[in-house]
Structure formats: C-alpha cells, structure tokens
VMD Tcl script that draws the C-alpha trace (Angstrom):
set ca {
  {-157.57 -108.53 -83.74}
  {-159.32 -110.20 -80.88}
  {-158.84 -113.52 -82.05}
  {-154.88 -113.80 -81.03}
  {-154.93 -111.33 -78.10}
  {-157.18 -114.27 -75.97}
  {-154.08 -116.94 -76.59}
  {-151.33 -117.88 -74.52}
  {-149.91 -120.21 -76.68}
  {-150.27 -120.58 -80.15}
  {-147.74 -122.89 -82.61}
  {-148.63 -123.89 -86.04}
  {-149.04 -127.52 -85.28}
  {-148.22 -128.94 -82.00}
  {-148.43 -127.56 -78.27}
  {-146.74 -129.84 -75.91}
  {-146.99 -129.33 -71.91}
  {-145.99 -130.96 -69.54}
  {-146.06 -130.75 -65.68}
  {-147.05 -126.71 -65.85}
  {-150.31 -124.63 -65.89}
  {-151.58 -122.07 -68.95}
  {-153.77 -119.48 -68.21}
  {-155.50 -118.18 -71.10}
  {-156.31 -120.06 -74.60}
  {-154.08 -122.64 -76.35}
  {-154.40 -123.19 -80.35}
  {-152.44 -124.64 -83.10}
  {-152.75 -123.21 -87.06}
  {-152.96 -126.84 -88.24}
  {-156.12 -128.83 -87.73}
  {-155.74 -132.72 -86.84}
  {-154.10 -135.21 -87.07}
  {-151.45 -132.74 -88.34}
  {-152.16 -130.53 -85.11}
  {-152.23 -131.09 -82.13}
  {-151.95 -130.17 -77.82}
  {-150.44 -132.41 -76.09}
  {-151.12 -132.22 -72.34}
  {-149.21 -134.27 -69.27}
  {-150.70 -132.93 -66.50}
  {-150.81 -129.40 -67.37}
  {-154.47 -127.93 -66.74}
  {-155.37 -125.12 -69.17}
  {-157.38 -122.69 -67.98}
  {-159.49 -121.27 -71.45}
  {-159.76 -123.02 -75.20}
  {-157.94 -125.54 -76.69}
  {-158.58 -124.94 -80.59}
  {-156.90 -127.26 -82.77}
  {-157.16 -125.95 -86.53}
  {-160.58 -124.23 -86.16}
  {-161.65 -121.06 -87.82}
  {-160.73 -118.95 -84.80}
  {-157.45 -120.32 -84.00}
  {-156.26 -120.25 -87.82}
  {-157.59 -116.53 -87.67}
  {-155.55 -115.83 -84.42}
  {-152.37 -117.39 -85.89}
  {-152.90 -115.24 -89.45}
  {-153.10 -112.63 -86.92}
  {-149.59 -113.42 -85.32}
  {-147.58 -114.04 -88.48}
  {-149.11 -110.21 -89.65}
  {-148.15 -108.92 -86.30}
  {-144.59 -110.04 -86.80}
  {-144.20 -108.60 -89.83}
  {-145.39 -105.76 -88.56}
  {-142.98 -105.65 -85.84}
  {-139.53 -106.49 -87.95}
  {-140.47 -103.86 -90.09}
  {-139.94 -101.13 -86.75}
  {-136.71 -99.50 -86.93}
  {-134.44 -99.80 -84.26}
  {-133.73 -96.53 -81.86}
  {-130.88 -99.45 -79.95}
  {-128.67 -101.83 -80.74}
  {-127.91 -103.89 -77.95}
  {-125.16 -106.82 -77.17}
  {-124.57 -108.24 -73.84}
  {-126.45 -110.48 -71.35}
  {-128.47 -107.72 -70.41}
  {-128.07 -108.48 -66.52}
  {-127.99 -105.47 -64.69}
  {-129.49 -103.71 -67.18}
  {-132.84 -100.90 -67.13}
  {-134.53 -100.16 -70.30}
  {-136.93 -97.32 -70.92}
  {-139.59 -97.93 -73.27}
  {-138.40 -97.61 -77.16}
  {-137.21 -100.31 -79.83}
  {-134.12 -102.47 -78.96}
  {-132.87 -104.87 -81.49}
  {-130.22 -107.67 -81.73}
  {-128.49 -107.68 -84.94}
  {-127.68 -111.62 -84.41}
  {-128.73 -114.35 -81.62}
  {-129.12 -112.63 -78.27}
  {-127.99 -115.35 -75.41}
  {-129.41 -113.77 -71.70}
  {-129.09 -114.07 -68.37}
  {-129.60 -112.02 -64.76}
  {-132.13 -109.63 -64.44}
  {-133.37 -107.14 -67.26}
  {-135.57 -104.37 -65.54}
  {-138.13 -102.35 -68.18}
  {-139.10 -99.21 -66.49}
  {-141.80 -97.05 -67.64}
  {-145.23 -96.30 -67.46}
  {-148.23 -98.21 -67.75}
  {-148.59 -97.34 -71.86}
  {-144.86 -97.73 -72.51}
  {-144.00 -100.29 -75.00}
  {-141.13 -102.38 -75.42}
  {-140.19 -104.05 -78.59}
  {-136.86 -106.41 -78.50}
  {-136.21 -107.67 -82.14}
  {-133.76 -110.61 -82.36}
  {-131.56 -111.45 -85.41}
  {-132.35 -108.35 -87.42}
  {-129.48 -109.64 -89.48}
  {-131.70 -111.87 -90.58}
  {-130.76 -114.68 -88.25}
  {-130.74 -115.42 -84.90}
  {-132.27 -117.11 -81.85}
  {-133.60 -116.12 -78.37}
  {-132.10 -118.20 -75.65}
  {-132.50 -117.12 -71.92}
  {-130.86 -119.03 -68.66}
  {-131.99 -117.88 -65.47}
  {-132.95 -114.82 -66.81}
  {-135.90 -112.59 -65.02}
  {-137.78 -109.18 -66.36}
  {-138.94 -107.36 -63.75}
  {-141.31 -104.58 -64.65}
  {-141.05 -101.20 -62.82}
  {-143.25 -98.24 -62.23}
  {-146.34 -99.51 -63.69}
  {-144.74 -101.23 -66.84}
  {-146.97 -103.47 -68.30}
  {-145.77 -107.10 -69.27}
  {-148.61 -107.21 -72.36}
  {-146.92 -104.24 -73.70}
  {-143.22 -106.02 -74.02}
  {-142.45 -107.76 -77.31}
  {-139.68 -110.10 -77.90}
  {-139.84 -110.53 -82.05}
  {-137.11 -113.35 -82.66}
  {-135.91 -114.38 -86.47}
  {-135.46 -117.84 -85.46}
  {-136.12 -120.10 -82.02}
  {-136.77 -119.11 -78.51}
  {-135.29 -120.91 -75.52}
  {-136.41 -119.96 -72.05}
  {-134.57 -122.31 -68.99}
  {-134.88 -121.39 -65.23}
  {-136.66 -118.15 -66.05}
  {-139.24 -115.48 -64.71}
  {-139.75 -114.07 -68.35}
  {-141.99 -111.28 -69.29}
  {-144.06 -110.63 -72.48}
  {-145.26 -112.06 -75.76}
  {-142.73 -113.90 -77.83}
  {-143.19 -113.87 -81.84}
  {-141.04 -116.66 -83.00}
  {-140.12 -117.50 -86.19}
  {-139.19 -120.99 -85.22}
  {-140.33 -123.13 -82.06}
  {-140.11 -122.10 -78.46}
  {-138.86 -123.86 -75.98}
  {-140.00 -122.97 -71.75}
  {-138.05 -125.35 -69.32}
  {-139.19 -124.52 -65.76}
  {-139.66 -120.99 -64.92}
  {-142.81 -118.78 -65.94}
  {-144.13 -116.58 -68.50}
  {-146.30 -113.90 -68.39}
  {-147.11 -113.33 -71.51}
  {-147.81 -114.89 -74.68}
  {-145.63 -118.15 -76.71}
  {-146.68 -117.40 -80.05}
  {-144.62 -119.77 -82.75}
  {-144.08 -120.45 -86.41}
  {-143.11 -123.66 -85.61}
  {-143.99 -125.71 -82.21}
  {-144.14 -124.46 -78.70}
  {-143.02 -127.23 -75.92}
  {-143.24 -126.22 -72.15}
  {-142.22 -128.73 -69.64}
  {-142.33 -127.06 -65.46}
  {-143.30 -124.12 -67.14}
  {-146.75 -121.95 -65.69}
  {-147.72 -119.81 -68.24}
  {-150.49 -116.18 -67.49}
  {-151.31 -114.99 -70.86}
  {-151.04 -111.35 -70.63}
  {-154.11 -110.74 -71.50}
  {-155.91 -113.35 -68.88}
  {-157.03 -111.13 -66.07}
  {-155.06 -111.84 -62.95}
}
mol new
graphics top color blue
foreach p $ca { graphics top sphere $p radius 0.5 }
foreach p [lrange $ca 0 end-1] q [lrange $ca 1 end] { graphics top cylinder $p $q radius 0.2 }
display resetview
C-alpha cells in the first residue's frame, strides 16, 4: 500500500510534538475534533492529514500490516537488554515486555529484514533507555520492524525502524529513523524523526 509507506507518524487520534522535526507525512485515523496534530515548534516536513480518506486508508493499512506481522513465527526468542548484541536478519520475538538499552547492531545486507515482535504472550510493552541500532553492511533501517502488543517508550535513543504499536508511543529526545505507527497516540517531545521512506 502506498498510502502508509509515505507516513512517519501515524496514531489513531492525536499526534503531539514538541520541540523536534518529522520528516515525512503525519496523519491521525480519526478526523476532528476527535483527531488531531498538535505541533510546538516542531516543523513537519510532508502532510498533515487529520481523518481524510488517505490517512484513514494508510492507518487500515497499518493495523493489516500488524496482523500480518504477529502472525510470523518466530526463528528466536530473545531476553536480555540486547546491548552488545549483533543480529542477522530473521524473526526475533519477545514472549513478554522487552526493556532495552546499549547498542543493538543488525547486520546484513541491503534486502535483509528484521522483524522484532514484542509480547507474543500476548502482552507486553517496548521500552528503550539510551538504546541505539546501528545498521551494518548495508542494512537497511526501512526493512527493521519492531511489532509491539502493547506501548512503545523510546528515551535518550538513536532508534532504528518502523514501530507497529498496539498502544501509544512515546519518543523523549533521541531520533528515529523510521516510522511511529500507533493504535493509540504517538507523543514526541526533543525527538527528530526521518521516515524511512523520506529520501535522505
């Protein structure tokens, strides 16, 4: 679908920024006064759609996308922070919440994908403090997925690919390249934001 691959950020009703940058569209599922971006000076660099045909397309697009994702089975289970640690392309999953810090490194080539499901339990949240992914040997940050059963927290960190969310996500400071897409609201505060898709 072309309609969600042009977002950066996409909630269901409200997109709060403030104090960063987004590169690439910004859209909410809900059309006002139920939805809306918010915007403290944080320039946006593409469309703000609030509710209109394409956005509610793009979002329809996302929740089939997750689904489409937590139905790919797992070749790893991982635990840990993940510091230290160097992934090859291939399906890692979180049976709970996954909590991370210190540098994750995804190396592979430029069509390697990475999928990270979170809470595959059936619960479980996203939460990352200080945390960096660093892609190596051509690895591509639009082909890293983070599907997460419940919220996503991102504080202090240099994070890497498009978040599916089943609840809200949270950026505090830090970057994203990559996508925020949310079932419930995405808030970025010190937060710049290059949709992966947004030529560079």
């Amino acid at each position: 679908s072309a309609a969600a691959s042009n977002f950066a950020v996409l909630a269901n009703a409200a997109v709060t920024c403030t104090d960063g940058t987004i590169i690439g569209d910004v859209g909410t599922f809900q059309a006002s006064p139920t939805g809306s971006v918010t915007r403290t000076s944080c320039p946006i660099t593409g469309s703000v759609l609030v509710g209109d045909g394409v956005a509610q397309q793009a979002f329809n697009a996302f929740l089939a996308q997750y689904d489409a994702l937590a139905a790919v089975p797992c070749d790893v289970v991982l635990t840990g922070t993940l510091a230290g640690v160097t992934l090859a392309p291939g399906a890692y999953c979180f049976d709970a919440a996954a909590t991370l810090t210190g540098v994750l490194t995804l190396n592979g080539p430029s069509n390697g994908v990475w999928l990270f499901k979170i809470g595959t339990s059936g619960t479980g949240a996203l939460t990352g403090t200080s945390f960096s992914v660093v892609m190596a040997n051509g690895g591509q940050a639009s082909n890293v997925y983070w599907q997460v059963a419940d919220a996503a927290t991102m504080t202090d960190s240099v994070f890497q690919g498009n978040i599916l969310a089943g609840g809200a996500i949270t950026i505090t400071r830090g970057s994203l390249v990559g996508r925020a897409l949310a079932e419930g609201a995405v808030t970025m505060t010190g937060t710049n934001v290059h949709g992966s898709n947004a030529p560079l």
